[in-house]
MARTI-398702 format. One record per residue (C-alpha): y, x, z. Coordinates in steps of 0.001 Angstrom, whole numbers, plus 500000, padded with zeros to 6 digits. Layout:
<atoms>
YXZ...
</atoms>
This chain:
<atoms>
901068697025434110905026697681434311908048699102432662908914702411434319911530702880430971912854701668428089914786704122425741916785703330422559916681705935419785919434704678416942919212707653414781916627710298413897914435711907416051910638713471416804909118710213415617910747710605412206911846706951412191915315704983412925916503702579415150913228702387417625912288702064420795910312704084423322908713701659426028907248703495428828904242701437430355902184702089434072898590701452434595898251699867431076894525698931430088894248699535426103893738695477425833896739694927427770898571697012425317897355695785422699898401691872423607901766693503424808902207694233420936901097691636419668903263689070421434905943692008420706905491691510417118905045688002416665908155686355419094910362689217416736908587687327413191909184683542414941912972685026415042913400686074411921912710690203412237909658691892411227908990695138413965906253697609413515904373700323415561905317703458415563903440705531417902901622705534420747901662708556423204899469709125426580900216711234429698898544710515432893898529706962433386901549706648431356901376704652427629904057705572425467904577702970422853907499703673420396908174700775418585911340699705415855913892697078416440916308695206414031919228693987417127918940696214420464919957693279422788917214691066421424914240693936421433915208694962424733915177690962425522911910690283423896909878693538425196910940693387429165910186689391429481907257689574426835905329691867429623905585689030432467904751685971429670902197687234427450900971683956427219904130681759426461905798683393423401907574680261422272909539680415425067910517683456425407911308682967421734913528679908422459915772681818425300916114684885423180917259683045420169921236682733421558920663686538421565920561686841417685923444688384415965924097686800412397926537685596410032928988687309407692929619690302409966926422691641410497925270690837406790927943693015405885926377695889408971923273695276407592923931695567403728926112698961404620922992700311406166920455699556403336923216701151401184922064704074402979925522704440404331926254705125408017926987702643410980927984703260414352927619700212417261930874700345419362929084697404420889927493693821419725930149692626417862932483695474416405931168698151414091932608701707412686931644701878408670931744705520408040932073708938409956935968710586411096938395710447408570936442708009406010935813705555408283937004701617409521936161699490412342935182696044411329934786692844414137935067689136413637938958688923414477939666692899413919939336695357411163941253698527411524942190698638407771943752695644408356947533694612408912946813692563411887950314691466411878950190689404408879946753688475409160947852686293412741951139685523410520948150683995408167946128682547411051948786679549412016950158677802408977953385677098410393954147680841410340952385681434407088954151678624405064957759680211406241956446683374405045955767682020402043958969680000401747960914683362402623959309685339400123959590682588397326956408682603396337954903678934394831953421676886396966951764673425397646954311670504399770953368670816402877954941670297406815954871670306410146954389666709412092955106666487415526955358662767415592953793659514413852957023658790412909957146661199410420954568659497408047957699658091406331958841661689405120954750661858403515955763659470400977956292661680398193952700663066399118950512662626396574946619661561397818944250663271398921946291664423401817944811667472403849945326667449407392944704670638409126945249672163412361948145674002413222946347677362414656943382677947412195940963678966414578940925675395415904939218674547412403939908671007411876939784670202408388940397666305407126941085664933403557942618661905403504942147659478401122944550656325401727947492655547404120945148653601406603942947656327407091945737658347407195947555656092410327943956656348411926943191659793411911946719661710412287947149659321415443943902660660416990944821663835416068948173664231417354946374662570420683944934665941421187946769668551419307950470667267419415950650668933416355949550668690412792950155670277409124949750668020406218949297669151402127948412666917399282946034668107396443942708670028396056941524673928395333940685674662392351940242678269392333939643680687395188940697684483394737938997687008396706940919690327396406940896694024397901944324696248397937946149693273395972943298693355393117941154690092392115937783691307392367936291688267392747937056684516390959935602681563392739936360677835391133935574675287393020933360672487392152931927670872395138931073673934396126932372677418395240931071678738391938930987682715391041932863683625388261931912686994387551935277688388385833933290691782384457931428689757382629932144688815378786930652685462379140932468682515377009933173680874380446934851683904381534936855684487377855938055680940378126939322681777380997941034685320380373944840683887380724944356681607383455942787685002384684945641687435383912947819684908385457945946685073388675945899688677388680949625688921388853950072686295391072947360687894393807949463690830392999952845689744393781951461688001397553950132691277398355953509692723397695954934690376400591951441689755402483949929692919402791946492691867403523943949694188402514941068691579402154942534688420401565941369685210399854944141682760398323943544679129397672945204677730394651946257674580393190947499674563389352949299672245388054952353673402385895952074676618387783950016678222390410950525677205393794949303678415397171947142676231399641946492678583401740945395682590402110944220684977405035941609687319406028938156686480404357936374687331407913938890684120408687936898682116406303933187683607406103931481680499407082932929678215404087931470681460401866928000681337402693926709680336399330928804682815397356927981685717400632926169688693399276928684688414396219931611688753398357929701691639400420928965693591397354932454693680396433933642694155400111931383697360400184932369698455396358935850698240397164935072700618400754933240702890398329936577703377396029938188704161399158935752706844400295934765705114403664931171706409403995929857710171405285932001713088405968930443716633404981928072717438408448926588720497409249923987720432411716922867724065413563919853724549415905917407727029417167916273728980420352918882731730419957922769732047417866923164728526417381926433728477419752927977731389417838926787730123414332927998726728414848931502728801416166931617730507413046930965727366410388933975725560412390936462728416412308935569729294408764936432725460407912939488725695409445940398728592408071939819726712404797942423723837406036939727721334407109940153719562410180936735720659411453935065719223414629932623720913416832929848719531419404928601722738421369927310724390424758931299725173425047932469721646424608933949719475421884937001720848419849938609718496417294940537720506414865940766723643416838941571721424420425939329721458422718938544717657424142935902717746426403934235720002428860930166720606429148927521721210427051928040718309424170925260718950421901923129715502422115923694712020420259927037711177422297929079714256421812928501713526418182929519709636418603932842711194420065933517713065417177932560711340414644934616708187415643937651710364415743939856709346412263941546713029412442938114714224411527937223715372407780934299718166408587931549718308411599929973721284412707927067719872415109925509722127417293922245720435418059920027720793421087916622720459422109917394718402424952919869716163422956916962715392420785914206714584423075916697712297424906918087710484422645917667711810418876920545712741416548923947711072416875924314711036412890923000710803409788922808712389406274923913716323407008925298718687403980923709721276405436920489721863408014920840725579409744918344726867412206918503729923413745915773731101415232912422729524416798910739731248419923908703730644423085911698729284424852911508725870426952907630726169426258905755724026429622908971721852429731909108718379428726906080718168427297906241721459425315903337723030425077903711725640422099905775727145419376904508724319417059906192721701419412909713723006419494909633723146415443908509719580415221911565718901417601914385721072416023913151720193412806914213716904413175917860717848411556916203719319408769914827715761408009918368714691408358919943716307405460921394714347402374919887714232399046921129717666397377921728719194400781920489722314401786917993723598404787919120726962406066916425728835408328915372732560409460912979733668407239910245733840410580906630732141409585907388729199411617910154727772409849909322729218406248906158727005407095907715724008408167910445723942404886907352724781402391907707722082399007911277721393399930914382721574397567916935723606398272916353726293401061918033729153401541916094731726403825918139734746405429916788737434407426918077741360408047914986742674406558913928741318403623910392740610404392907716739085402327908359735170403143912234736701401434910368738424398666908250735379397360910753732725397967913187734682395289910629735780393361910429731838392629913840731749392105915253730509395390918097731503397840918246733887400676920554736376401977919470739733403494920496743238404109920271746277402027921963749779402971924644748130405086925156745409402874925074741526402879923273740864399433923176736935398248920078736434396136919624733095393999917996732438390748917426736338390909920262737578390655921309739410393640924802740263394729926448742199397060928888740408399669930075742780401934929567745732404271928965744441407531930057747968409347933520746928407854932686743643410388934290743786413897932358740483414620929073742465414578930559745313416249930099748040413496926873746306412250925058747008415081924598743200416025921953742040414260922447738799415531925694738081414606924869739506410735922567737055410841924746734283412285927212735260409054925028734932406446923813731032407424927513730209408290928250731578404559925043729459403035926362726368405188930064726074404459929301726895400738927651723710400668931320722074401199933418724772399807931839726576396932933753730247396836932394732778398687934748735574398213937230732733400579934664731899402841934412736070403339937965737007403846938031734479406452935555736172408723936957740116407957938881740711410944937062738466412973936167740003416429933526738694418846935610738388421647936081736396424910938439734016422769936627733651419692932769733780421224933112733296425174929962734601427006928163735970423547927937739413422954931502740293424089932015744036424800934510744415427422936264748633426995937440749745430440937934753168429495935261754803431870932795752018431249932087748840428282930357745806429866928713743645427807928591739430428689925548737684426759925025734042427811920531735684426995918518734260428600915059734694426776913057737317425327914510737470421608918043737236423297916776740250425477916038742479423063919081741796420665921077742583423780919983745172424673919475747085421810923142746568421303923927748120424854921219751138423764923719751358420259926471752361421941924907755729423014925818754817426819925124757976429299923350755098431645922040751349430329922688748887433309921010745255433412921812742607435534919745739922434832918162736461436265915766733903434725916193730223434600914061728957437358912007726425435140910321728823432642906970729451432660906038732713435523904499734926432332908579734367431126910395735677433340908299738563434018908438739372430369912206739504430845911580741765433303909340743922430989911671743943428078914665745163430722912628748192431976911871749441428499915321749406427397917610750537430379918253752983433552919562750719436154918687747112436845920149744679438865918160741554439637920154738503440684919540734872440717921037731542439380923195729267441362920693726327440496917399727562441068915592724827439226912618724295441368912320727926442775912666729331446546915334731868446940914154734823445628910967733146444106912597733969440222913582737727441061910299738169442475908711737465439369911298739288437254910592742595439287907018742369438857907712742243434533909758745301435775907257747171437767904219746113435053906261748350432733906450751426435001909933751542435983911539753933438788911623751497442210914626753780442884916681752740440017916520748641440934918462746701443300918003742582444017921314741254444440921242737698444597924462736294443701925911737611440503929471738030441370928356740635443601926257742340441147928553742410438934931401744235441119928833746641442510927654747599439237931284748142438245931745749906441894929251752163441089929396753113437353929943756516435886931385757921432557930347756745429468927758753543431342927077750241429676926760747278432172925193743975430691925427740816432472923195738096431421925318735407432176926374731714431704929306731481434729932325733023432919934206730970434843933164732891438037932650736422436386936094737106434798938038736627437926935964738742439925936560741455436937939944740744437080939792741487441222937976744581440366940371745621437513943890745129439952942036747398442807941939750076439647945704749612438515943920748273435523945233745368432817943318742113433358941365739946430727941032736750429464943754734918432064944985732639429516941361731615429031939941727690429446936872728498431323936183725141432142932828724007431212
</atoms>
C-alpha cells in the first residue's frame, strides 16, 4: 500500500463538504484501509481535532479516501507518516504536535469561519478576512487595517513614551536607564517599580518590590540588555478599543475581569463616570495614536494615566482568559465595517457560460461596479485584463478575490476547475447554469449526463441564504433544483417544466412573439424585443437571448432595476471586442464569416442554424473535434454539419489529444458520410489557417463561412493577410489575442 496523491480541497466541491482531503491509495487491502483510518482519526483526536470520513471511491486498484482536516500542514503530516507507522501513533502524534497552529490568531480564523464568514490562507500564519474590497489581512505582527507605523512606534517604549510626551497626553513616570548609576534619579519612584524591556517583543516583565531587589535584578538585566525602562504603580483598568471606541472594559484584579459595558448591571452603573471618562480619554489617544485595535493600560490616581498601549495581537497571550470576549468584539467591530463577502456570481454549463459570464461583468460595470471576471479569456479586474489563459478553477478566483479594488465577481466556473480542486469561494448571490449536455462524457471519470450535473451543480450548493439558482429550463437541471427556494428557470420556448414552475408562482423568463417576457408571482411582463438586440444579431441567436435573460436574473440579484440593467445591453453588439471567438459575424461585402469557439453538438446546431438564418447562397463549415471525445462525438459533429450546410471543410487541432494525424477527421467524415452528404462538396484540410484562407479563396456571392475555432490568435492575422491581397480594411488589430 502507497500514496500515489494527496489533494487538498479548501472550498466546495463534488463531495459536498469543506476543507477535505482526497488521499489516493495503491494496492490497498480493505483492512489496511480501514487501520489507515483509524490511526488517521485517532493521532488527529490525541491532538486536539476531531476528522471524519467522507467518502470512499474505487477505480482499478486505486482507493479513494476523501477525508476532512482542521490545519492542512498537520493532516498532510499525520496521513503520509501514519501509512509507514500504523502501529506507533503516539509518536507520530508527538512529532506532529510542533505542527499545530493555535493561539489568538487562529482562534480569531477559526471563530470568522464558524461565523460562516469567508477565509482565505495566504499561507500558515497570515490570513485574508473577507473577499476584494471588504476584506483585511490579519498575521501575528501584520494586519493590513493597521497603521503599522505607530503600532512599531508602540512596540519599543522609548519611542512610545516620547509620543506620548509630544502629544501631552497623561502618563505614568517612567525612563530610560542605561546605567546603574541612575537608580539615584528612581527615588521619587514610588514601589512597585516595573521593569520592562526596552523593545517589547523581548517580553521581560519584572515588578519590583524593594530597593534590594531592585539593585539585584536591574544589574542582571542591564548585563544582558544594556538597556532598561522603569514605571512605578499597577493597572487597574485595561481598555480594549476599535476605531478609537471602548468596546471592551477589563479591570484588573489578579487577573483581568470582563466588564461588560452594554450591560445595566449595578457594577457597571457604579461605574458609568469612571466609564465616560475612559471613553474620552481612549478617544483623544486615538486622535494622536491611530491604532485601529489598540488596548491601553491605565493607572488612576487623580487622573487617568497611561502605562502602556499597542496592538492587542501585541498582547494576546496576557488575554487568554478574557479571549473569545475580545474575539467577539474584534469580529463585531469587522462586521460594522463590512469586511465579510462581496456580491459573487457564479456561471457554468456545457455551452454560453463564457459569453454569459461576459455579459453579467459588463452589465456591472455599466452599473459603476468594479466587477471582476475569471473566464476561458482570462482575468479582467474592473474592465483590465490581468492575466492570460483559461482562469476558471479555484486559483483564478483566489486572484481576484484578494484584489481590494474588487466590489463584484463574475466567476465563470469550469468543470475541470472543479474536479481539480473545487470552488475558490464561498457563499454566491447568484448560481447560473447554462446549459447541461453530453460534453466531456468518458473523461475523467464521466460516465453520463447525471455526472456532469452532480459536478456543475456544485455552485448551485454554493449560493447564500436568499440567493438565487438560475438554470435552463432542460429536465436535467429543473430536476436537480426541485424543493429549492428561489429559482428562476429561463428558456426560449416556454415549455412545460416553464409552465408548472409559474403556475406555482415562481420565476422564469421566456420568449413570446419576439419578446423577452419576465414571469414571477404570475404576473408576466414584457422586457424587450430582442430583434431590436444587435447582441443576438436580429434575434436570430438563440443563444445569446438566452445568455440575456440569466445575465438579467443574475445581476438583479445585486442591482434590483431592470429597466437599467436593459438599457445597458441595447446597443450591445457581439463582436470580436465585446465576445472574441463567440458567434462573431465578420461582413466582407461578398461574403460574412462566422467565428464560434463550438465545439459540441448543442454548440453545432446553434451555429449553424445562425449561418442557415442569414439566407447564405452557400453554408460553408470548417470544423475539427477535440481529440479526447468519445468516437460516437465527433462523428455526430460530423452528422449535424452535413444536415445543415453545402461545403465542409474538415481540419484538425494543433493538440491532437491522444489522436494520430488525421485519426479525428477520419471520424468526423464518417458522421458526414452516415448522413448522405455529396463526397464532392468536402475537403480535409488539416491545419486551419489554411482552411480558412481557402475557404475565403474560394467563396462566392452571398456565402457564409463558419469556423469552429478556439485560435483567434492565429485566425485573424491570416484574415487580415487575406483582406490586404483584396485592398480590403483589416479587423481586430488593436485586439489582445493573447490567451
Amino acid at each position: 500500500m502507497r500514496i500515489t496523491s494527496l489533494k487538498v480541497y479548501e472550498g466546495n466541491n463534488i463531495k459536498r463538504r469543506k476543507r477535505i482531503m482526497n488521499v489516493f491509495l495503491e494496492n490497498a487491502s480493505d483492512s489496511e484501509v480501514k487501520k489507515y483510518l483509524k490511526a488517521y482519526f485517532r493521532v488527529s483526536f490525541l491532538l486536539g481535532f476531531k476528522e471524519q470520513l467522507v467518502d470512499i471511491d474505487r477505480e482499478d486498484n486505486l482507493v479513494k479516501l476523501w477525508v476532512t482536516y482542521t490545519q492542512e500542514e498537520l493532516s498532510k503530516y499525520l496521513l503520509n507518516n501514519i501509512l509507514y507507522n500504523l502501529d506507533n501513533s503516539e509518536k507520530i502524534a508527538e512529532k506532529a504536535n510542533s505542527l499545530i497552529k493555535e493561539g489568538f490568531l487562529y482562534d480569531i480564523v477559526a471563530a470568522f469561519r464558524e461565523k460562516g464568514l469567508p477565509v482565505i490562507d495566504i499561507n500558515e500564519d497570515l490570513f485574508q478576512l473577507g473577499y476584494g474590497k471588504n476584506s483585511i489581512i490579519i498575521g501575528k505582527n501584520y494586519q493590513s487595517y493597521e497603521n503599522m507605523v505607530k503600532v512599531e512606534v508602540s512596540r519599543n517604549r522609548k519611542s512610545l513614551w516620547q509620543h506620548l510626551r509630544y502629544s501631552q497626553i497623561p502618563k505614568v513616570e517612567g525612563r530610560v536607564l542605561y546605567s546603574m548609576e541612575e537608580i539615584k534619579d528612581l527615588e521619587n519612584f514610588k514601589y512597585p517599580l516595573n521593569l520592562r524591556s526596552i523593545d517589547k517583543s523581548m517580553d521581560i516583565k519584572i515588578t519590583i518590590s524593594d530597593q534590594e531587589e531592585l539593585n539585584r535584578v536591574l544589574k542582571n538585566m542591564m548585563n544582558m540588555y544594556t538597556r532598561a525602562f522603569v514605571y512605578s504603580g499597577n493597572v487597574k483598568y485595561r481598555l480594549i478599543c476599535f476605531g478609537g471606541e471602548v468596546g471592551l472594559m477589563l479591570k484588573k484584579e489578579g487577573a483581568y475581569k470582563v466588564i461588560e459595558i452594554k450591560e445595566k448591571s449595578l457594577e457597571v452603573l457604579e461605574l458609568a463616570e469612571a466609564l465616560d471618562k475612559l471613553k474620552k480619554f481612549c478617544k483623544m489617544i486615538y486622535t494622536s495614536i491611530p491604532i485601529e485595535f489598540m488596548f491601553i493600560d491605565l493607572q488612576e490616581e487623580e487622573e487617568l494615566k497611561v502605562t502602556d498601549l499597542g496592538c492587542v495581537f501585541d498582547v494576546a497571550e496576557e488575554l487568554k482568559e478574557v479571549k473569545d470576549k475580545v474575539i467577539d468584539y474584534f469580529i463585531y467591530s469587522l462586521l460594522k465595517k463590512n469586511i465579510g463577502l462581496i456580491p459573487i456570481i457564479s456561471v457554468t454549463g456545457t455551452n454560453g457560460k463564457t459569453t454569459t459570464s461576459r455579459l453579467i461583468n459588463y452589465i456591472l460595470l455599466k452599473l459603476g461596479y468594479k466587477s471582476a471576471l475569471t473566464s476561458t479569456g482570462g482575468i479582467f479586474i474592473a474592465g483590465r485584463k490581468i492575466k492570460n489563459g483559461d482562469t476558471t478553477g479555484f486559483l483564478s478566483a483566489r486572484d481576484v478575490l484578494t484584489n481590494t479594488e474588487v466590489d463584484t465577481a463574475v466567476m465563470e466556473t469550469a468543470r475541470g476547475g472543479i474536479l481539480k480542486n473545487g470552488l475558490g469561494y464561498e457563499k454566491a448571490k447568484a448560481a447560473v447554469i447554462t446549459s447541461i449536455s453530453e460534453d466531456h462524457i468518458g473523461m475523467h471519470g464521466i460516465k453520463s449526463t447525471k455526472d456532469l450535473v452532480n459536478i456543475k451543480s456544485t455552485i448551485i450548493d454554493e449560493v447564500d441564504s436568499g440567493g438565487k439558482l438560475i438554470v435552463k429550463a432542460q429536465q436535467e437541471l429543473v430536476e436537480c433544483v426541485q424543493g429549492r427556494d428561489n429559482v428562476c428557470l429561463y428558456e426560449v420556448e416556454k415549455n412545460t417544466y416553464i409552465g408548472e414552475h409559474i403556475k406555482n408562482g415562481g420565476e422564469a423568463f421566456y420568449l413570446e412573439k419576439d419578446y423577452i417576457i419576465y414571469c414571477k408571482d404570475k404576473q408576466e411582463k414584457k422586457l424587450l424585443d430582442v430583434k431590436s438586440i444587435p447582441f443576438t444579431h436580429g434575434g436570430i441567436s438563440k443563444g445569446n437571448i438566452k445568455n440575456i435573460m440569466s445575465a438579467i436574473a443574475a445581476v438583479s440579484t445585486i442591482y434590483p432595476n431592470e429597466s437599467e440593467i436593459i438599457s445597458t445591453i441595447m446597443e450591445l453588439q457581439c463582436d470580436l471586442y465585446f465576445n472574441p471567438g463567440r458567434q462573431n459575424i465578420l461582413d466582407f461585402d461578398k461574403f460574412k464569416v462566422i467565428l464560434d469557439y463550438g465545439h459540441n453538438a448543442e454548440a453545432f446546431h446553434e451555429v449553424l442554424s445562425i449561418g442557415r438564418s442569414l439566407n447564405p447562397t452557400k453554408l460553408t463549415a470548417i470544423i475539427a473535434a477535440a481529440g479526447d471525445r468519445m468516437d460516437r462525438h465527433i462523428k455526430e459533429l460530423g452528422y449535424i454539419s452535413a444536415q445543415y450546410c453545402d461545403d465542409i471543410i474538415i481540419r484538425e487541432q494543433a493538440d491532437l489529444r491522444g489522436r494520430a494525424v488525421g485519426e479525428s477527421a477520419g471520424l468526423i467524415k464518417q458522421g458526414i458520410f452516415e448522413a448522405n452528404f455529396n463526397e464532392q462538396n468536402l475537403k480535409v484540410i488539416l491545419k486551419e489557417e489554411d482552411a480558412i484562407v481557402y475557404a475565403m479563396e474560394h467563396s462566392q456571392h452571398g456565402e457564409v463561412i463558419v469556423l469552429f475555432t478556439q485560435c483567434l490568435d492565429v485566425i485573424i492575422p491570416e484574415i487580415n493577410r487575406y483582406l490586404e491581397k483584396q485592398g480590403l480594411p483589416l479587423i481586430g488589430q488593436d485586439l489582445d489575442l493573447s490567451h
